[in-house]
C-alpha positions, 0 to 999 in steps of 0.5 A: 244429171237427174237424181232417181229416188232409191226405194228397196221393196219389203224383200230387200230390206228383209236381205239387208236386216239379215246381212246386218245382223250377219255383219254385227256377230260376224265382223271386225268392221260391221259399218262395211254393210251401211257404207257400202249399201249407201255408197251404190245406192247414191252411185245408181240413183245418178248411173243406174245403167252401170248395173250388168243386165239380169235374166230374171223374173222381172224385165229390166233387172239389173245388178251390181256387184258390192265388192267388199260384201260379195254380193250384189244389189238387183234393182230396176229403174224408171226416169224417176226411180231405183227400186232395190230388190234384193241383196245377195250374196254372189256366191250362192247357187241360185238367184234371189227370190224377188218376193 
């Protein structure tokens, strides 16, 4: 089983600091975020095919669905990689801007 190096681009991590800090003033439980984030990243670097196909501006797109966060990773893959594009709340009315 090959293991994929997970990287998130200067966006995602911009989406993430902006989730944690929503989590910290808004949550009874703000380790939900970092459990959750790692939990996917480590299930993706191993079986980053699971994400459904994503129609967006950059080919290959995948995204998956963090449950307890209601939202979803972007992310594309090579043999080597996982690059995390954005985090995403499912429930906004447009897709994210990759930056």
């Amino acid at each position: 089983m090959t293991r994929r190096k997970v990287r998130f681009t200067a966006t995602a991590r911009g989406h993430v600091r902006h989730f944690n800090q929503w989590w910290k003033d808004n949550s009874v439980r703000p380790e939900i975020l970092r459990d959750d984030l790692e939990e996917a990243t480590q299930l993706l670097a191993v079986a980053p095919q699971i994400g459904s196909r994503y129609a967006g501006p950059i080919s290959g797109t995948r995204r998956f669905y963090l449950e307890r966060l209601m939202s979803h990773l972007y992310y594309t893959f090579d043999d080597s990689e996982i690059i995390i594009r954005a985090l995403w709340h499912a429930r906004r009315g447009s897709g994210p801007d990759f930056g």
